[in-house]
mmCIF entry with sequence, helices, sheets and N, C-alpha, C, O atoms, coordinates in Angstrom:
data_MODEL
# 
_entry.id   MODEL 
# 
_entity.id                         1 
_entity.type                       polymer 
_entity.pdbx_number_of_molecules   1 
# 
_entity_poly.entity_id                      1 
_entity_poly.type                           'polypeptide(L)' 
_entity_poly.nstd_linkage                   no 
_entity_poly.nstd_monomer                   no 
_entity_poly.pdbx_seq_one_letter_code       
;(UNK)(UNK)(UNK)(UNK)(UNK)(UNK)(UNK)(UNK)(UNK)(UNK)(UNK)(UNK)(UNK)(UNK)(UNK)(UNK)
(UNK)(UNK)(UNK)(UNK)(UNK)(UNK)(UNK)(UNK)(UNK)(UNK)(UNK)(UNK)(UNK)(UNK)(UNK)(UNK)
(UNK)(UNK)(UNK)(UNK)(UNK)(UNK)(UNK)(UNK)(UNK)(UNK)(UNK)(UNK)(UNK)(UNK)(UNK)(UNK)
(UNK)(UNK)(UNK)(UNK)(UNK)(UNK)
;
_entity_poly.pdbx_seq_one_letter_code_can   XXXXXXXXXXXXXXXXXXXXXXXXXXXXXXXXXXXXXXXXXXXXXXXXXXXXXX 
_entity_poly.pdbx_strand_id                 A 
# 
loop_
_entity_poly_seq.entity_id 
_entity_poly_seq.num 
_entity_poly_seq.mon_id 
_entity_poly_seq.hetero 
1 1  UNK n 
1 2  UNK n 
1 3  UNK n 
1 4  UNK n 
1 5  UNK n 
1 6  UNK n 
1 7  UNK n 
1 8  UNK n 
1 9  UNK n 
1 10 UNK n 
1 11 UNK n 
1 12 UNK n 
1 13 UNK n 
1 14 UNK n 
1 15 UNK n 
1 16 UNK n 
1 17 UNK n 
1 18 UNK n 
1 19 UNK n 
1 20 UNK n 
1 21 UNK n 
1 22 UNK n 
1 23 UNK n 
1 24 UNK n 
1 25 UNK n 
1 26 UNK n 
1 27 UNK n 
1 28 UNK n 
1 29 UNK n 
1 30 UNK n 
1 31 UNK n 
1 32 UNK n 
1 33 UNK n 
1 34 UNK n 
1 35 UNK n 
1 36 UNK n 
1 37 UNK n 
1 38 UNK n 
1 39 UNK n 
1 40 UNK n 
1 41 UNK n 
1 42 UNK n 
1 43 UNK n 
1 44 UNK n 
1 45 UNK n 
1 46 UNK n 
1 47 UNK n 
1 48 UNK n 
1 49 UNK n 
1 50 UNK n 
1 51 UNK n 
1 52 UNK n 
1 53 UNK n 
1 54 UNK n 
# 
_struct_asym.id          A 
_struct_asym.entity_id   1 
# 
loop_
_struct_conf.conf_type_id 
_struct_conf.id 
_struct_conf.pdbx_PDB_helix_id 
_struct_conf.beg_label_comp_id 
_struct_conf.beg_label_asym_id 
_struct_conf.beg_label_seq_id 
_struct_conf.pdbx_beg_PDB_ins_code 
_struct_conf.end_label_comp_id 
_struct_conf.end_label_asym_id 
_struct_conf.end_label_seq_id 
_struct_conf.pdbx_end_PDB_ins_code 
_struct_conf.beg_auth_comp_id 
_struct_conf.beg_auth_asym_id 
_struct_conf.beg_auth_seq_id 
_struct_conf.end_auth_comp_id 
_struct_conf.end_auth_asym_id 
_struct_conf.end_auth_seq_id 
_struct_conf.pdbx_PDB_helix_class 
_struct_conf.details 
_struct_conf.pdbx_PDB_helix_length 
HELX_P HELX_P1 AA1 UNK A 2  ? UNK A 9  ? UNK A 2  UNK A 9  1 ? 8  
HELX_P HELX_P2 AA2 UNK A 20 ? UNK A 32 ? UNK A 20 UNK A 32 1 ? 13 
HELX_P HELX_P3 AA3 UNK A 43 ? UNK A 51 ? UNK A 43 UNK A 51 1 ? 9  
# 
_struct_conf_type.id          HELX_P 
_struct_conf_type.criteria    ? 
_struct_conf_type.reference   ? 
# 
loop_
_atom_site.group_PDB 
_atom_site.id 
_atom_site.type_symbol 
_atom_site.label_atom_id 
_atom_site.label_alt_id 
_atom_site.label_comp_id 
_atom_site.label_asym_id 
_atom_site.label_entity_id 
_atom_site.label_seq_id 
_atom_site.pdbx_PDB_ins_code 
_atom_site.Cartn_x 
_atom_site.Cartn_y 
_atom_site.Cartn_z 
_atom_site.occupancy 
_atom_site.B_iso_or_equiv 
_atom_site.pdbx_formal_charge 
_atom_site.auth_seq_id 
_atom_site.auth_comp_id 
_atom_site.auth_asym_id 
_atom_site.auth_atom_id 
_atom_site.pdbx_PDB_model_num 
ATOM 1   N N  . UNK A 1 1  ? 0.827  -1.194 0.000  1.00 0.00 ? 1  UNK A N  1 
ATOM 2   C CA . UNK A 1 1  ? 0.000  0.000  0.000  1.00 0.00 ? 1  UNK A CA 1 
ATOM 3   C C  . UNK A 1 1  ? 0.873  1.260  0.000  1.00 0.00 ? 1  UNK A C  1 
ATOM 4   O O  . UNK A 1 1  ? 0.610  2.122  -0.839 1.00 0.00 ? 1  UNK A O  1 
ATOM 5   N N  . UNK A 1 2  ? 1.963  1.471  0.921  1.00 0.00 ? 2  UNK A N  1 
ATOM 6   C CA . UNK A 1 2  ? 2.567  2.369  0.644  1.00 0.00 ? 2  UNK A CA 1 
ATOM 7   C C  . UNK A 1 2  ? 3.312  3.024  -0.273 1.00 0.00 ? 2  UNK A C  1 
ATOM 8   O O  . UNK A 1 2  ? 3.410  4.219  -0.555 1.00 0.00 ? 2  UNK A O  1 
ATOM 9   N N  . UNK A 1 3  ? 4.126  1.456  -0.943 1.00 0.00 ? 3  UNK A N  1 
ATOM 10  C CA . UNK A 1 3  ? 4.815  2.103  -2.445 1.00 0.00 ? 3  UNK A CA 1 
ATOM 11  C C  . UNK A 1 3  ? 3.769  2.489  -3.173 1.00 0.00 ? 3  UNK A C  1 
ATOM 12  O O  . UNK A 1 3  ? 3.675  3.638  -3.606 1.00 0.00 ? 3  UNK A O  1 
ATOM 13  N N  . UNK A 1 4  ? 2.838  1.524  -3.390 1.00 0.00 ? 4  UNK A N  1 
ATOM 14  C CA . UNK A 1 4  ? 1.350  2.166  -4.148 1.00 0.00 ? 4  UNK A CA 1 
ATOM 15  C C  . UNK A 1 4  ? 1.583  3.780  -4.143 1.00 0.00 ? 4  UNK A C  1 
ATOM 16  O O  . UNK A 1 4  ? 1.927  4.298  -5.205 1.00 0.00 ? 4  UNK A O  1 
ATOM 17  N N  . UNK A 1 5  ? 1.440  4.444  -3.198 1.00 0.00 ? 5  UNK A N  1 
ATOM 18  C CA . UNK A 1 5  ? 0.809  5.537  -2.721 1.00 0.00 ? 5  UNK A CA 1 
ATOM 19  C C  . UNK A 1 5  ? 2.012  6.099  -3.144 1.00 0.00 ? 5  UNK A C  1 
ATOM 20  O O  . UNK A 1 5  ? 1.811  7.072  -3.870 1.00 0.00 ? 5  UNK A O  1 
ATOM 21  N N  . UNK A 1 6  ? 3.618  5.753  -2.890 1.00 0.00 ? 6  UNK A N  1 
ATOM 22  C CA . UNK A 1 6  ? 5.057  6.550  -3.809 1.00 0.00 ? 6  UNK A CA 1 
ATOM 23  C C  . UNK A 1 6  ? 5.085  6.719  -4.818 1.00 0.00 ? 6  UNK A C  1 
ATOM 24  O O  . UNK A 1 6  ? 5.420  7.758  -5.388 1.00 0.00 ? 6  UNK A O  1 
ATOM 25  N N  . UNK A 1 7  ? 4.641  5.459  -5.399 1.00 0.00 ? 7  UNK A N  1 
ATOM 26  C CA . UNK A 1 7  ? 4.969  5.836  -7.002 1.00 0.00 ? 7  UNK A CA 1 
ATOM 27  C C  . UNK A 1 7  ? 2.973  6.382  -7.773 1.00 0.00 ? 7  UNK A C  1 
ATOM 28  O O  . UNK A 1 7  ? 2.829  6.926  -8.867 1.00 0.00 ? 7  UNK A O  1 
ATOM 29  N N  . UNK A 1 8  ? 2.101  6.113  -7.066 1.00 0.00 ? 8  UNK A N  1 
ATOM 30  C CA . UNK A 1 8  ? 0.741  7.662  -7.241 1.00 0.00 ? 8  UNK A CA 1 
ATOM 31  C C  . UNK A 1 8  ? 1.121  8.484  -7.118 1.00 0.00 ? 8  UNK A C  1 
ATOM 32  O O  . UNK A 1 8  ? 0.539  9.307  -7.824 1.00 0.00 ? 8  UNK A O  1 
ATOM 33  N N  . UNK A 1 9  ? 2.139  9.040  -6.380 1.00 0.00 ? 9  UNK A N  1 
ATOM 34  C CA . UNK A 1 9  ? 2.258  10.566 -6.258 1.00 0.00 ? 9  UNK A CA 1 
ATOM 35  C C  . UNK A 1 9  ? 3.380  10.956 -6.971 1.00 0.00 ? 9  UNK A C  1 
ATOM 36  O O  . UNK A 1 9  ? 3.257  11.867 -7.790 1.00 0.00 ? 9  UNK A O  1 
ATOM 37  N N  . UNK A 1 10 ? 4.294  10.501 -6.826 1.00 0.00 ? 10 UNK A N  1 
ATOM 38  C CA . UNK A 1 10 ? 5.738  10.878 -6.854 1.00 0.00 ? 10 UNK A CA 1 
ATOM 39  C C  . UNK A 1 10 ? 6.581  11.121 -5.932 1.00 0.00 ? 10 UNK A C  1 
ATOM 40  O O  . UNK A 1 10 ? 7.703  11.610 -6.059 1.00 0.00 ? 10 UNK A O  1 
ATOM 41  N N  . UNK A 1 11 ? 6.007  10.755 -4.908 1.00 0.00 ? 11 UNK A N  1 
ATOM 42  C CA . UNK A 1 11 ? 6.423  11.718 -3.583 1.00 0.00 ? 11 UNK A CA 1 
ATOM 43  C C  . UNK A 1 11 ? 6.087  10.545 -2.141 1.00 0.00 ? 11 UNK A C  1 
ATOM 44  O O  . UNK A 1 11 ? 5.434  9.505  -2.226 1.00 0.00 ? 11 UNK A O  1 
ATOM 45  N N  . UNK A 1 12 ? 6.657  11.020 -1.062 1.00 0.00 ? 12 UNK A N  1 
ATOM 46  C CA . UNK A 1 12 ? 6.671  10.654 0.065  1.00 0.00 ? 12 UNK A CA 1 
ATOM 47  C C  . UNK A 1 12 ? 4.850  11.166 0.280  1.00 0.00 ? 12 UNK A C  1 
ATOM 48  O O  . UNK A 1 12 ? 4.589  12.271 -0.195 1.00 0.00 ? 12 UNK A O  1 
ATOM 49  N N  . UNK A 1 13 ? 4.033  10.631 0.750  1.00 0.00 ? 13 UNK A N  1 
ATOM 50  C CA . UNK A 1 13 ? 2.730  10.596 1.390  1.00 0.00 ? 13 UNK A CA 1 
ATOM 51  C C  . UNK A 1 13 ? 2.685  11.317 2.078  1.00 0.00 ? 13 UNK A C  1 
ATOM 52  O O  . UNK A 1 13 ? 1.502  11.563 2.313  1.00 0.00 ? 13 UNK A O  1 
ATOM 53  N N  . UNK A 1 14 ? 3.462  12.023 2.750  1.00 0.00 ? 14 UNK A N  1 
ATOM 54  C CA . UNK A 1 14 ? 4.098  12.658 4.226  1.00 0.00 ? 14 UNK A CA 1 
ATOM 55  C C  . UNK A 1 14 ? 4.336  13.604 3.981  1.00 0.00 ? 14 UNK A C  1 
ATOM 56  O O  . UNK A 1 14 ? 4.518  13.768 2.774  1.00 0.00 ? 14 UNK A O  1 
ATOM 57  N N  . UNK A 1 15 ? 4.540  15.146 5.094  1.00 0.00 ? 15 UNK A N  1 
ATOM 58  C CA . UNK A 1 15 ? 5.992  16.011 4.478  1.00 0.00 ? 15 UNK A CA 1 
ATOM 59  C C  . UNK A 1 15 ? 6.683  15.751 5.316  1.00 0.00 ? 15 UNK A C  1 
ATOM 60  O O  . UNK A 1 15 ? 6.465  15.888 6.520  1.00 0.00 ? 15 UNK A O  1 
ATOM 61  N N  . UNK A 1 16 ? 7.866  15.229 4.662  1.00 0.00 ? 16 UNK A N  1 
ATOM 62  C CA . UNK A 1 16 ? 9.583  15.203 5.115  1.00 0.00 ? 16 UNK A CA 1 
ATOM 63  C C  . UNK A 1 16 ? 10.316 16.074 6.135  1.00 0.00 ? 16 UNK A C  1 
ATOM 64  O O  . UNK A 1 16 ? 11.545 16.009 6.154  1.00 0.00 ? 16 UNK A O  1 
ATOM 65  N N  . UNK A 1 17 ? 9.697  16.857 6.958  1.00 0.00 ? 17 UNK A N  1 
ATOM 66  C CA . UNK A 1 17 ? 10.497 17.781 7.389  1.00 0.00 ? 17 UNK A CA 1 
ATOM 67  C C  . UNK A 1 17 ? 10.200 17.456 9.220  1.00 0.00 ? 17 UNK A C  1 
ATOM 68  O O  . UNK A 1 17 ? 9.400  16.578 9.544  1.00 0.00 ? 17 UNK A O  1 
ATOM 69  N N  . UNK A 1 18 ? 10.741 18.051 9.983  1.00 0.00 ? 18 UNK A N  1 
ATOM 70  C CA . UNK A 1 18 ? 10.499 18.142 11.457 1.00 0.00 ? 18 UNK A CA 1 
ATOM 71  C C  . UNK A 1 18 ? 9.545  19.176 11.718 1.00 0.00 ? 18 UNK A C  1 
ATOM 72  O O  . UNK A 1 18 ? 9.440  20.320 11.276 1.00 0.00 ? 18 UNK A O  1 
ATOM 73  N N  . UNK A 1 19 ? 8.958  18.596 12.435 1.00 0.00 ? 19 UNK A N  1 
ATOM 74  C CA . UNK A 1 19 ? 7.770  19.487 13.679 1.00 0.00 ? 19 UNK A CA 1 
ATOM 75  C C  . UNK A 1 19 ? 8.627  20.433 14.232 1.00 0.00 ? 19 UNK A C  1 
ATOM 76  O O  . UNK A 1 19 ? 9.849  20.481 14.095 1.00 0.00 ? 19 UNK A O  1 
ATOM 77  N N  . UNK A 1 20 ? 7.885  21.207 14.887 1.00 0.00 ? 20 UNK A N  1 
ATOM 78  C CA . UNK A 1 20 ? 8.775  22.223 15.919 1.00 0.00 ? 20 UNK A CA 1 
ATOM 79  C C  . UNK A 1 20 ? 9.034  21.769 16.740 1.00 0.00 ? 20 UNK A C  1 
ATOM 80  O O  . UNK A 1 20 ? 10.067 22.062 17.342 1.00 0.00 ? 20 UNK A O  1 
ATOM 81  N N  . UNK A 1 21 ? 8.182  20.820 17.140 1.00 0.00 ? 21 UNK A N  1 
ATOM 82  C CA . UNK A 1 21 ? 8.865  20.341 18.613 1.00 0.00 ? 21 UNK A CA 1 
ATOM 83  C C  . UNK A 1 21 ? 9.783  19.468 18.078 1.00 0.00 ? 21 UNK A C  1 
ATOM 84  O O  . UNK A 1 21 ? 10.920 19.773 18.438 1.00 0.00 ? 21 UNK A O  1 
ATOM 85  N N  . UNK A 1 22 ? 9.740  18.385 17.274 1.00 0.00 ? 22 UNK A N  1 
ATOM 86  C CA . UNK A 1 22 ? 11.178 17.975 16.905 1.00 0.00 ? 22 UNK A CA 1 
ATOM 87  C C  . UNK A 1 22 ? 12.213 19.016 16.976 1.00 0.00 ? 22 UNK A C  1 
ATOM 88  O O  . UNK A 1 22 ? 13.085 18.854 17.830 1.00 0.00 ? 22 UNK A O  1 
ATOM 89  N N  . UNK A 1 23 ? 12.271 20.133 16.169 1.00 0.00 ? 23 UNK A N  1 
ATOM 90  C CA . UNK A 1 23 ? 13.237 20.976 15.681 1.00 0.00 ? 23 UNK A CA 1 
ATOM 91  C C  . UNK A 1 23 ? 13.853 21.197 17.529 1.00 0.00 ? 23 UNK A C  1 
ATOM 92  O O  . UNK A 1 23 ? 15.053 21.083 17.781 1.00 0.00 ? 23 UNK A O  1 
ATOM 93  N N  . UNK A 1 24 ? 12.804 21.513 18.644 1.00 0.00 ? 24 UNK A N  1 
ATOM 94  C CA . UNK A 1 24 ? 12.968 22.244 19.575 1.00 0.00 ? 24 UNK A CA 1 
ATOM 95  C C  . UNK A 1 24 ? 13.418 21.489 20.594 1.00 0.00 ? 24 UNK A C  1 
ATOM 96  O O  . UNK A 1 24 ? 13.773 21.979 21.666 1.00 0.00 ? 24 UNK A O  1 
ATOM 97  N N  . UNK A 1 25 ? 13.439 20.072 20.297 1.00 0.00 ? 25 UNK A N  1 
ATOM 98  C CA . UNK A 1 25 ? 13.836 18.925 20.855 1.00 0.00 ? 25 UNK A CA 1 
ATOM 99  C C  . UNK A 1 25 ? 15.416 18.552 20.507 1.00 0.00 ? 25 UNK A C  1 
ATOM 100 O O  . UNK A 1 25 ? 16.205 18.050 21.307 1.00 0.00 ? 25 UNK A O  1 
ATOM 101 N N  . UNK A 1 26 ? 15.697 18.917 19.118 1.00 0.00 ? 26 UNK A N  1 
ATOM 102 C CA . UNK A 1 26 ? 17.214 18.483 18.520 1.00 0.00 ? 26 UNK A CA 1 
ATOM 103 C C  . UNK A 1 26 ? 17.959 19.954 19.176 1.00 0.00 ? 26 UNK A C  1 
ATOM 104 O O  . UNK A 1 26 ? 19.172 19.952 19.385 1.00 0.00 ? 26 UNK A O  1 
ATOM 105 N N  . UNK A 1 27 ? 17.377 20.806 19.380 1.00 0.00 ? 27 UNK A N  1 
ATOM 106 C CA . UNK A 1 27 ? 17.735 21.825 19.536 1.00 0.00 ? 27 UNK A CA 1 
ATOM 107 C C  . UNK A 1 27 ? 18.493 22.165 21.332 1.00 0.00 ? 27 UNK A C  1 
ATOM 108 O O  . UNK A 1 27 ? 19.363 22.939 21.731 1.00 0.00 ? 27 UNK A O  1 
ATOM 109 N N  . UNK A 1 28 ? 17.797 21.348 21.868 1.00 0.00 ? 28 UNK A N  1 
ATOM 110 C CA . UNK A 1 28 ? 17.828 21.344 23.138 1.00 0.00 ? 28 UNK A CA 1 
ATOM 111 C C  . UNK A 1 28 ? 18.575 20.263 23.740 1.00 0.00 ? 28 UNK A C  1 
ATOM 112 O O  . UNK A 1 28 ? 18.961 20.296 24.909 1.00 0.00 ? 28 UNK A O  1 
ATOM 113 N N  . UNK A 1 29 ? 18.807 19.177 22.838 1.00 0.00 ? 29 UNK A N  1 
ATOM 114 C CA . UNK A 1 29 ? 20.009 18.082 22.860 1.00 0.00 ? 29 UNK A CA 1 
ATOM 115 C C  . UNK A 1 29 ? 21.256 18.990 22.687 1.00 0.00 ? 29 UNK A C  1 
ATOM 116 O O  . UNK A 1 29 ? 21.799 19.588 23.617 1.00 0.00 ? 29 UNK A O  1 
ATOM 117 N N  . UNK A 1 30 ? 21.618 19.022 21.480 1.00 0.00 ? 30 UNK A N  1 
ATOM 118 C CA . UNK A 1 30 ? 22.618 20.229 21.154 1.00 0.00 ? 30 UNK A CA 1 
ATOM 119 C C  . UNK A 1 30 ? 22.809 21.252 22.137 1.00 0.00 ? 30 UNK A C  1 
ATOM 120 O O  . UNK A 1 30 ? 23.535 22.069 21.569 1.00 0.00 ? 30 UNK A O  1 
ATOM 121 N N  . UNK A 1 31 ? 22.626 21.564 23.004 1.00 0.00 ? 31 UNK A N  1 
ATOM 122 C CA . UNK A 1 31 ? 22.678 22.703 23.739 1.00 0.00 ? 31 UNK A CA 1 
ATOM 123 C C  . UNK A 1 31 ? 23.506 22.200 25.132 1.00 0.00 ? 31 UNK A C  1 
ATOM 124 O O  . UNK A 1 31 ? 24.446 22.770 25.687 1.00 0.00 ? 31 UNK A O  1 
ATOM 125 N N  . UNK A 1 32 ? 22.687 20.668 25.581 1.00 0.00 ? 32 UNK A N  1 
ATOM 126 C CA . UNK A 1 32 ? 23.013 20.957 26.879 1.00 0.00 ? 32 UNK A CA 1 
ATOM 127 C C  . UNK A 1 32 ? 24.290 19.122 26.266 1.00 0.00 ? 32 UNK A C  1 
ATOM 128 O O  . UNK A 1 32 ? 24.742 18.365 27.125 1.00 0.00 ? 32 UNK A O  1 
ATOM 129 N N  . UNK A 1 33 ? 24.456 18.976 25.236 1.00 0.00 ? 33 UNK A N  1 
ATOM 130 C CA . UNK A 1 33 ? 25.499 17.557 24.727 1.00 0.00 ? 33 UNK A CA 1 
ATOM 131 C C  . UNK A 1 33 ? 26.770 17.678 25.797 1.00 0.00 ? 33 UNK A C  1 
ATOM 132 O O  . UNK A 1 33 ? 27.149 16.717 26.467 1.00 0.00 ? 33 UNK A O  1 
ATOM 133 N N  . UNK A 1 34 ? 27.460 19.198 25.865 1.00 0.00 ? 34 UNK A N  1 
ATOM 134 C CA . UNK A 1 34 ? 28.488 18.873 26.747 1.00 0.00 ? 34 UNK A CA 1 
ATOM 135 C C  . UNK A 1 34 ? 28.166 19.415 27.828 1.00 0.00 ? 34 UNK A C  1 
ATOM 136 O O  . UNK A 1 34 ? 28.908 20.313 28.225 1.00 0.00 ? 34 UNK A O  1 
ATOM 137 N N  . UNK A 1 35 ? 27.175 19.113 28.506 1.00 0.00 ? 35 UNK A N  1 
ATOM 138 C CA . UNK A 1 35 ? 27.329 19.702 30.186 1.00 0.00 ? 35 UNK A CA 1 
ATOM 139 C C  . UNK A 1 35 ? 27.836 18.538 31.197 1.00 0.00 ? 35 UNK A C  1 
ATOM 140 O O  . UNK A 1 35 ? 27.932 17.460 30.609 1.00 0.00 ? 35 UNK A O  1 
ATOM 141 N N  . UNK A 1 36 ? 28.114 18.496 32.297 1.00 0.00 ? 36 UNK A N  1 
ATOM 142 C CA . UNK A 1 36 ? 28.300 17.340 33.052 1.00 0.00 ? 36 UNK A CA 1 
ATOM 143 C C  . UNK A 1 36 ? 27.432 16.905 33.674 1.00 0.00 ? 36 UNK A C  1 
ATOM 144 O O  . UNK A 1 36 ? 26.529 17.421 34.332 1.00 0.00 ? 36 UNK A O  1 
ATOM 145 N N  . UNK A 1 37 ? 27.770 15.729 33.419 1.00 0.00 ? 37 UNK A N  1 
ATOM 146 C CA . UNK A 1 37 ? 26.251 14.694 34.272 1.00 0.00 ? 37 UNK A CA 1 
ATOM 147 C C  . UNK A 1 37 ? 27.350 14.069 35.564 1.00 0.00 ? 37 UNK A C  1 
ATOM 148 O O  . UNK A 1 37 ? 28.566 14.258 35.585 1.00 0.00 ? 37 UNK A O  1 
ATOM 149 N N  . UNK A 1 38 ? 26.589 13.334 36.538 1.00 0.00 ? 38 UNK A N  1 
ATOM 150 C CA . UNK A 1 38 ? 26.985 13.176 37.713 1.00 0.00 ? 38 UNK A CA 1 
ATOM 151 C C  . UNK A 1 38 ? 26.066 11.899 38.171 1.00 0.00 ? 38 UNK A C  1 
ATOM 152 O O  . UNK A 1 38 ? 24.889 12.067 38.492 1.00 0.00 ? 38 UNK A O  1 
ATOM 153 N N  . UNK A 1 39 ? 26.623 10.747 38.176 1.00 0.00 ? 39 UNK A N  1 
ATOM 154 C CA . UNK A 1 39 ? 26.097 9.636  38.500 1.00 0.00 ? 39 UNK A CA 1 
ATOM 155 C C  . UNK A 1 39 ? 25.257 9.891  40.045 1.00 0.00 ? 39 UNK A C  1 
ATOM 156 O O  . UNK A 1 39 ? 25.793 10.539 40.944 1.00 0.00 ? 39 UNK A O  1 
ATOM 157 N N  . UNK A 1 40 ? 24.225 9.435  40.152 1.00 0.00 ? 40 UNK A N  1 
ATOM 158 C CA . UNK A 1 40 ? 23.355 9.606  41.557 1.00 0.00 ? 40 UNK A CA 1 
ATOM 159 C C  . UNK A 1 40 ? 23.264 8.276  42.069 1.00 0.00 ? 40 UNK A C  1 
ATOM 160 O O  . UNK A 1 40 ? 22.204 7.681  41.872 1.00 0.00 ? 40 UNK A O  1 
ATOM 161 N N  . UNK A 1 41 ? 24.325 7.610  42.788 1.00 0.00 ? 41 UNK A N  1 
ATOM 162 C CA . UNK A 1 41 ? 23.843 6.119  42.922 1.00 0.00 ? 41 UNK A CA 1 
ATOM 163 C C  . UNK A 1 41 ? 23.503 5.976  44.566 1.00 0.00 ? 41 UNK A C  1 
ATOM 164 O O  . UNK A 1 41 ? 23.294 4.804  44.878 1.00 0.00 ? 41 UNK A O  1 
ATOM 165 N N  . UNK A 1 42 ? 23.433 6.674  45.376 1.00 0.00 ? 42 UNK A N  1 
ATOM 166 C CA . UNK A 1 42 ? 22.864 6.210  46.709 1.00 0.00 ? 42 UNK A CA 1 
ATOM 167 C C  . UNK A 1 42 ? 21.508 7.172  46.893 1.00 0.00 ? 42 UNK A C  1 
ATOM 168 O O  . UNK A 1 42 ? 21.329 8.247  46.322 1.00 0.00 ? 42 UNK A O  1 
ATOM 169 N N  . UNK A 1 43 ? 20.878 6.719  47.545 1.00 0.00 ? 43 UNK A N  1 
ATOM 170 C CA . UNK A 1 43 ? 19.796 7.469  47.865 1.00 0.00 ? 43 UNK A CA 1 
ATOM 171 C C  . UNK A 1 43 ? 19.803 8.875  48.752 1.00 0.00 ? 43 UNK A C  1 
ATOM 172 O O  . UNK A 1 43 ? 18.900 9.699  48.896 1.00 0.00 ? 43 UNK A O  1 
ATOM 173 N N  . UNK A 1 44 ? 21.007 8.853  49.237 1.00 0.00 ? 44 UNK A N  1 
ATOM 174 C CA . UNK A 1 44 ? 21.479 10.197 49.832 1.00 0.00 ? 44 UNK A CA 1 
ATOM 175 C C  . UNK A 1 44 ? 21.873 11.034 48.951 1.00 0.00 ? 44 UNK A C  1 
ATOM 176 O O  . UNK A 1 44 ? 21.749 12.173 49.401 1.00 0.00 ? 44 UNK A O  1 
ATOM 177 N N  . UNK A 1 45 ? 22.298 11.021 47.886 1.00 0.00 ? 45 UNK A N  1 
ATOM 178 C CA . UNK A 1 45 ? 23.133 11.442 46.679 1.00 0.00 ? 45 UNK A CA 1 
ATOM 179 C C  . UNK A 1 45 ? 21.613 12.147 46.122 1.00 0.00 ? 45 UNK A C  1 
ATOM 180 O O  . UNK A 1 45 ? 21.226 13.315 46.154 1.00 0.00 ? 45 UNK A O  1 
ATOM 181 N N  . UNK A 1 46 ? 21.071 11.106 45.696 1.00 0.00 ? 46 UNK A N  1 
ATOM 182 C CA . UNK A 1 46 ? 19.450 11.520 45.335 1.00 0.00 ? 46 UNK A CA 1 
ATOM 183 C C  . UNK A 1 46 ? 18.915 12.892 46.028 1.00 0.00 ? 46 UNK A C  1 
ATOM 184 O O  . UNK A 1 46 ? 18.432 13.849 45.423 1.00 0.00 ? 46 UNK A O  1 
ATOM 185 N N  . UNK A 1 47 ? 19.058 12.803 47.070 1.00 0.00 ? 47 UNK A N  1 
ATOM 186 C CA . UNK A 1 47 ? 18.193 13.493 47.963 1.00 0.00 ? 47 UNK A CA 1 
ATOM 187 C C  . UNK A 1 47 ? 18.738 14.853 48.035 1.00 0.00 ? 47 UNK A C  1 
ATOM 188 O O  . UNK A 1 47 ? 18.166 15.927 48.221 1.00 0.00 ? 47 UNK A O  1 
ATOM 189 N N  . UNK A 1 48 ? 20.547 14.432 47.759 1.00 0.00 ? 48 UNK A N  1 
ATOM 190 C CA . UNK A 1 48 ? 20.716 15.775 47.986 1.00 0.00 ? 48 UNK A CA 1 
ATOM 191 C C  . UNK A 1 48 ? 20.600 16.817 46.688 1.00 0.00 ? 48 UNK A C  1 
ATOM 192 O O  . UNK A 1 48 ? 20.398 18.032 46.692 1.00 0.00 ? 48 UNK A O  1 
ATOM 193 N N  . UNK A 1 49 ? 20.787 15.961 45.655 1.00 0.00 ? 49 UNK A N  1 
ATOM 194 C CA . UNK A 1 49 ? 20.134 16.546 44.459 1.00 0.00 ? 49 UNK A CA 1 
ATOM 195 C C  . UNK A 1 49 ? 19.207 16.998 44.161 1.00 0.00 ? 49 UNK A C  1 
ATOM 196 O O  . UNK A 1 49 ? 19.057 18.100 43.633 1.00 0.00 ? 49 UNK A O  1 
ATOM 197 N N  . UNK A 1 50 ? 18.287 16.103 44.493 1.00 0.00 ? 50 UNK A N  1 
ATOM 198 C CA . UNK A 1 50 ? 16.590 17.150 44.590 1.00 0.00 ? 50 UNK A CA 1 
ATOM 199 C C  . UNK A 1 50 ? 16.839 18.238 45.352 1.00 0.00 ? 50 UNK A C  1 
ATOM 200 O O  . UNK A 1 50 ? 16.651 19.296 44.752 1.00 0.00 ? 50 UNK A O  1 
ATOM 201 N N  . UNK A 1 51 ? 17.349 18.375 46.939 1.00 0.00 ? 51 UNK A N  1 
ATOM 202 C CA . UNK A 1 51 ? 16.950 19.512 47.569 1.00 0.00 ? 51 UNK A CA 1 
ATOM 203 C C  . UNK A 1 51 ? 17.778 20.778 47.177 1.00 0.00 ? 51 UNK A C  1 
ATOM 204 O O  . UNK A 1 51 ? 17.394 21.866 47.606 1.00 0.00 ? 51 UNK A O  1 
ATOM 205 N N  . UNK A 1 52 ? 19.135 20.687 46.216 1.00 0.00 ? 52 UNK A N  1 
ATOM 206 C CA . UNK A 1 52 ? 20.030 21.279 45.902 1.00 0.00 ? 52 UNK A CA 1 
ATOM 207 C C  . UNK A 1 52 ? 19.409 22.766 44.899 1.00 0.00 ? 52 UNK A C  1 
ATOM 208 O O  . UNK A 1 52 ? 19.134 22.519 43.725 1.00 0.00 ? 52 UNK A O  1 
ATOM 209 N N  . UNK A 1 53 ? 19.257 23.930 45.294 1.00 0.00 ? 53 UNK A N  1 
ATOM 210 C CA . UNK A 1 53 ? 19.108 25.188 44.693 1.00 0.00 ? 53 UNK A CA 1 
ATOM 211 C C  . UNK A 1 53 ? 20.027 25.708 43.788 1.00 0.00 ? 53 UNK A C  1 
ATOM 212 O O  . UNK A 1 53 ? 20.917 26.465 44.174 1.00 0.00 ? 53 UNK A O  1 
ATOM 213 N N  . UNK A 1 54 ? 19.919 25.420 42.763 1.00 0.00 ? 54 UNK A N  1 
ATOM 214 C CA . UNK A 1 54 ? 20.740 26.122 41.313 1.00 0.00 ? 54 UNK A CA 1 
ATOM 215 C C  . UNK A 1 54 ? 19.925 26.904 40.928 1.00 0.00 ? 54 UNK A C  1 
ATOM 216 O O  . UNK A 1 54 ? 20.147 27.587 39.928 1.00 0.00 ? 54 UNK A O  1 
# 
């Protein structure tokens, strides 16, 4: 059904491009790719992370 529908049109069925929120999603990867992350493995670690004010 779908090639059907490629070679009816000429074209992808679809448009090809990203949503905004895609766009605003790749966008927001890219941004924070090199920040540092910080393993949380005890539950104290946890805790103090949540209560931590940045």
């Amino acid at each position: 059904m779908f090639y059907k529908r490629l070679v009816a049109q000429g074209a992808l069925p679809f448009p090809a491009e990203l949503t905004q929120r895609e766009k605003d999603e790749l966008a927001i990867q890219k941004l924070t790719t090199d920040w540092p992350v910080k393993d949380l493995k005890t539950p104290e670690e946890i805790k103090d992370w949540a209560e931590k004010d940045d």
